[in-house]
C-alpha positions in Angstrom: -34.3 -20.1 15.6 -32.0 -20.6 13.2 -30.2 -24.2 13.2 -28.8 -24.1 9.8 -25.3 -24.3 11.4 -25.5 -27.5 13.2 -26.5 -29.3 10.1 -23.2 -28.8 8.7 -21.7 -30.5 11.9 -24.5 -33.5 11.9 -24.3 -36.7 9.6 -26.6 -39.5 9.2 -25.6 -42.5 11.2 -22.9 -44.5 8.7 -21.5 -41.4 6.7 -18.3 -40.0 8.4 -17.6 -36.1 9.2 -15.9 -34.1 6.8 -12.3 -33.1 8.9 -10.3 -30.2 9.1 -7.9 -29.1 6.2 -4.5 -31.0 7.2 -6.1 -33.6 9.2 -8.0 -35.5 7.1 -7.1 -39.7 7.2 -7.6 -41.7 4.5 -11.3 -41.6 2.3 -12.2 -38.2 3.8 -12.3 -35.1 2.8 -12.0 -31.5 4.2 -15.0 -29.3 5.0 -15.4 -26.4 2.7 -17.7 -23.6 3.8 -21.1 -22.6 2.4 -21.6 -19.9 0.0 -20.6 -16.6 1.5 -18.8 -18.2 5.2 -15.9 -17.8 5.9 -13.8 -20.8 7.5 -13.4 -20.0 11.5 -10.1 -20.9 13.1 -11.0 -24.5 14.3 -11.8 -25.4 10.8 -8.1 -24.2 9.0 -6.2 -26.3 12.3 -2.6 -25.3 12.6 -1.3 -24.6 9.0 -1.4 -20.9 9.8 -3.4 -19.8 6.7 -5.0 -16.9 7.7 -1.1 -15.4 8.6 -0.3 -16.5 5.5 -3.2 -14.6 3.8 -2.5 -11.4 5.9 1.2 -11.6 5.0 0.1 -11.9 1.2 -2.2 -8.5 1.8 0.9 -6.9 3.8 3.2 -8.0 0.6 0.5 -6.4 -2.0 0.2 -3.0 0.1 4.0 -2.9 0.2 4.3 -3.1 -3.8 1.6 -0.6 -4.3 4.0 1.4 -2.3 6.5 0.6 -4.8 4.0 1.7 -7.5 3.1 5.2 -5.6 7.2 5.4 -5.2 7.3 5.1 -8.8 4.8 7.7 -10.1 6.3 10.3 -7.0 9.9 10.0 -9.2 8.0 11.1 -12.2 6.1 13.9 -10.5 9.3 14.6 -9.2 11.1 15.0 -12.2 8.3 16.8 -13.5 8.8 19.1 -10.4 13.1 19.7 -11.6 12.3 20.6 -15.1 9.6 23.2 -14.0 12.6 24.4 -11.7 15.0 24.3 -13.9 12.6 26.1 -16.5 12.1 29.1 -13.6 15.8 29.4 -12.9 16.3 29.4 -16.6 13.8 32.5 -16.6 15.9 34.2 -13.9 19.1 34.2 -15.3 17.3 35.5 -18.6 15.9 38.3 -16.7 18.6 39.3 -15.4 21.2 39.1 -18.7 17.9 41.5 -19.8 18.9 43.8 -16.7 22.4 43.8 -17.3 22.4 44.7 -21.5 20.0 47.5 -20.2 16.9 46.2 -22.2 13.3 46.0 -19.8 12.0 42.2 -18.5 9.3 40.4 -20.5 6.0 41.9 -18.9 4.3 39.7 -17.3 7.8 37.5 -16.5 8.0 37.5 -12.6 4.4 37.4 -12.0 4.7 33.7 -14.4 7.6 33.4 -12.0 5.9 33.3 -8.9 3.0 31.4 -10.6 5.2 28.5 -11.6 7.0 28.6 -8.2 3.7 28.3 -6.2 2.4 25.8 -8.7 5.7 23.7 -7.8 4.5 24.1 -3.8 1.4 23.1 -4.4 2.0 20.0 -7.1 4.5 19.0 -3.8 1.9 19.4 -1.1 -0.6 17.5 -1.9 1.1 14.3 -2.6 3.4 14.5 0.5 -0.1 14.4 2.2 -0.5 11.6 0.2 2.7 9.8 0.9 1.7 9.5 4.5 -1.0 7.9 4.1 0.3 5.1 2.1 3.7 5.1 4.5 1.2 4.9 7.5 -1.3 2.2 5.5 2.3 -0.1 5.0 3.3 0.4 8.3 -0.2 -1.1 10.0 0.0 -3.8 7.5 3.0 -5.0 8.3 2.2 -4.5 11.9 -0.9 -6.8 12.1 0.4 -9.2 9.8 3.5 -9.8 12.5 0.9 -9.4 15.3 -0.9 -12.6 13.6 2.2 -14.6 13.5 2.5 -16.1 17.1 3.2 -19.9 18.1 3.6 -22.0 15.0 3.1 -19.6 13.0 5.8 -17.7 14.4 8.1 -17.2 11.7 5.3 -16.8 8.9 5.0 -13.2 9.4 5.9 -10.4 6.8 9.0 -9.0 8.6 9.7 -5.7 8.5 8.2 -3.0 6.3 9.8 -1.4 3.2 11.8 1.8 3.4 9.1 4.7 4.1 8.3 6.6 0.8 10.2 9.8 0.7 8.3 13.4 0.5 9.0 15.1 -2.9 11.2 18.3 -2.4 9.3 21.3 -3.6 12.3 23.8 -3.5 
């Protein structure tokens, strides 16, 4: 049987308890745990550090949002030039057409290439995008969950605006 935790509880006869974090009176100090624990409820008291710590992880998923957000607006402007390229393509076809001359060979099979390229360079990050909307959202979520009593008003609030899915035209 292991007994290992109430040795950290037990003192020799003279030397005071360590206390918990916030409660602590004059010429004692707080218990810290052993390598590898992690301090239980009773030990942190009321000073609502675990919400706090939650709200921090909430906070960090919410700006790696902001970082996906930001790399989506260059795939998406990636996306509008390879458009615009294609629609440039079109109207060059078709000024072909009209002075009577053939189309490049080859020119609307690139066409159709590029345009299903665009679906798919869309596709898979939208996936993606739902993920990280839906990863946000429970963050947030149990982060507020946590905050009850006095730690009411330490919760995250409400999550950032949902990532928009990339238009794929």
């Amino acid at each position: 049987m292991n007994t290992a935790w109430w040795h950290r509880f037990s003192a020799p006869i003279g030397r005071q308890l360590p206390c918990r974090q916030g409660q602590c009176r004059p010429g004692q100090s707080a218990a810290t745990p052993g390598a590898g624990e992690h301090p239980g409820a009773a030990a942190l008291g009321n000073d609502c550090y675990n919400v706090s710590t939650v709200k921090l992880d909430a906070s960090n998923v919410g700006a790696d949002a902001s970082i996906v957000s930001l790399d989506l607006d260059s795939l998406a402007a990636d996306i509008g030039t390879a458009t615009q390229d294609i629609a440039i393509m079109r109207n060059d076809l078709a000024n072909l057409r009209t002075s009577g001359l053939p189309a490049t060979p080859g020119a609307r099979a690139a066409i159709a290439a590029a345009s299903q390229a665009i679906r798919q360079a869309a596709a898979k990050p939208n996936g993606e995008i739902d993920q990280v909307n839906a990863d946000v959202t429970q963050a947030y979520s149990v982060a507020n969950g946590m905050a009850t009593g006095s730690c009411s008003r330490d919760g995250p609030g409400h999550p950032p605006a949902p990532i928009r899915h990339i238009a794929s035209k």
